[in-house]
C-alpha positions as CSV (number, residue, x, y, z in Angstrom):
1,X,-45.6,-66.1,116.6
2,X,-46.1,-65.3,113.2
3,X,-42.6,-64.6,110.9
4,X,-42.0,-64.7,107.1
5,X,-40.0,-67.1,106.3
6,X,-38.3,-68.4,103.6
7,X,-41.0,-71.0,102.8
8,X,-43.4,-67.5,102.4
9,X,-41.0,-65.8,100.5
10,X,-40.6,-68.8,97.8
11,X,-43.8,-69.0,97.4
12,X,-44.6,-65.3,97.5
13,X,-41.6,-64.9,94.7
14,X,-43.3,-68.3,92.7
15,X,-46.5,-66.4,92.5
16,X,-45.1,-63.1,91.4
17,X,-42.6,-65.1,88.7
18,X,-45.3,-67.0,87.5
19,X,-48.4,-64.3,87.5
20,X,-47.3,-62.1,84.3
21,X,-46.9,-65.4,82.3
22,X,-50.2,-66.7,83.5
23,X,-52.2,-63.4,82.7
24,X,-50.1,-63.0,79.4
25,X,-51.6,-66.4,78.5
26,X,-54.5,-65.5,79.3
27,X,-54.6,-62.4,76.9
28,X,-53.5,-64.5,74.1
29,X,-56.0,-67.0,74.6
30,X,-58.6,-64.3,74.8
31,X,-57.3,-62.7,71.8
32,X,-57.4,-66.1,70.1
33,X,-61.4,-66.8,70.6
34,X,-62.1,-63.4,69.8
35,X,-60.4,-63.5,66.0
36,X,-62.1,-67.0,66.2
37,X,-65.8,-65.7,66.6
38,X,-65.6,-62.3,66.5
39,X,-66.9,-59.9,69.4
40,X,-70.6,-59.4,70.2
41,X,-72.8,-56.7,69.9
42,X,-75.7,-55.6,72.3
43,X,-77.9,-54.5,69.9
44,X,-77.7,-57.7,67.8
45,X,-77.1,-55.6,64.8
46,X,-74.6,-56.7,62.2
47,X,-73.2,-54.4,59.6
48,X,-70.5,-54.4,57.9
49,X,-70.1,-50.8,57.3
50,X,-69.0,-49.6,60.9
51,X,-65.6,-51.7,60.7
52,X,-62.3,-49.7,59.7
53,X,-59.4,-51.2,58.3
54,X,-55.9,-51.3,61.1
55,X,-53.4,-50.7,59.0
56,X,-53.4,-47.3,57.1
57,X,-55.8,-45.2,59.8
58,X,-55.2,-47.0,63.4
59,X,-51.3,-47.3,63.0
60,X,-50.7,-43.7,61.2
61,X,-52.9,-42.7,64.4
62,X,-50.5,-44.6,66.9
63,X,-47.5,-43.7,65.4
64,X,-48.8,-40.2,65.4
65,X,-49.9,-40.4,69.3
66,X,-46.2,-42.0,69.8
67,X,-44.3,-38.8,67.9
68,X,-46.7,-36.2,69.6
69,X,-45.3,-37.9,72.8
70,X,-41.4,-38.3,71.9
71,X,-41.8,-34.6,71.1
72,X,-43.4,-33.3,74.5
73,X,-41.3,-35.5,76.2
74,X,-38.3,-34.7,74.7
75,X,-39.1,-30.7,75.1
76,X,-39.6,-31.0,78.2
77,X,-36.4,-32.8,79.3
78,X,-34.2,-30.2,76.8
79,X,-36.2,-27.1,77.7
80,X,-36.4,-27.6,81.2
81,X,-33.9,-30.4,82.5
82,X,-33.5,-28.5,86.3
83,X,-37.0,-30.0,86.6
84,X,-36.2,-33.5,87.0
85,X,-33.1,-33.1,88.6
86,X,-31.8,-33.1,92.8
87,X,-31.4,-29.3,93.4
88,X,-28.2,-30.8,95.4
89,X,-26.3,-31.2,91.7
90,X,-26.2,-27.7,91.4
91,X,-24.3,-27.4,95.1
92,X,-20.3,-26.8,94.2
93,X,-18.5,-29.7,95.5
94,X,-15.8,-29.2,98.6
95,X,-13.1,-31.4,97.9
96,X,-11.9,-30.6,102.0
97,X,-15.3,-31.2,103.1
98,X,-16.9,-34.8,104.1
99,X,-20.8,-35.0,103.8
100,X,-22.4,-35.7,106.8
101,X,-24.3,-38.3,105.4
102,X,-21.3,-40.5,104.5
């Protein structure tokens, strides 16, 4: 009959060891050709006055995205920790007492 085996699970393990690399590859060779040519446009149109600059307005956006973020994140997990948390911490432990799952 049919049965994973180690031979499956090598190759199974190969594949997903060796996929992120291949895609990541991938990526940078994609991100290559495009600085290289430049990206098309549908319309044909070329102008010069639609581009933005990255530094000064696309990272002050990001690092604004990224602080709005930290902050609801961290507000959250101060304000409201019991959220995130097994209701079972707040049980008082019996130190004469064995759980019944042990």
């Amino acid at each position: 009959g049919f049965a994973v085996d180690a031979p499956t699970l090598t190759r199974f393990f190969a594949l997903h060891f060796l996929l992120p690399f291949i895609i990541s590859a991938l990526a940078i060779i994609h991100l290559i050709f495009l600085h290289e040519t430049g990206s098309n446009n549908p319309l044909g149109l070329t102008s010069d006055c639609d581009k933005i600059p990255f530094h000064p307005y696309y990272t002050t956006k990001d690092l604004f995205g990224a602080m709005v973020f930290l902050f609801s994140f961290s507000a959250i997990m101060l304000l409201t920790p019991q959220m995130f948390t097994d209701p079972e911490n707040y049980i008082p432990a019996n130190p004469l007492l064995t759980p019944v799952h042990i």
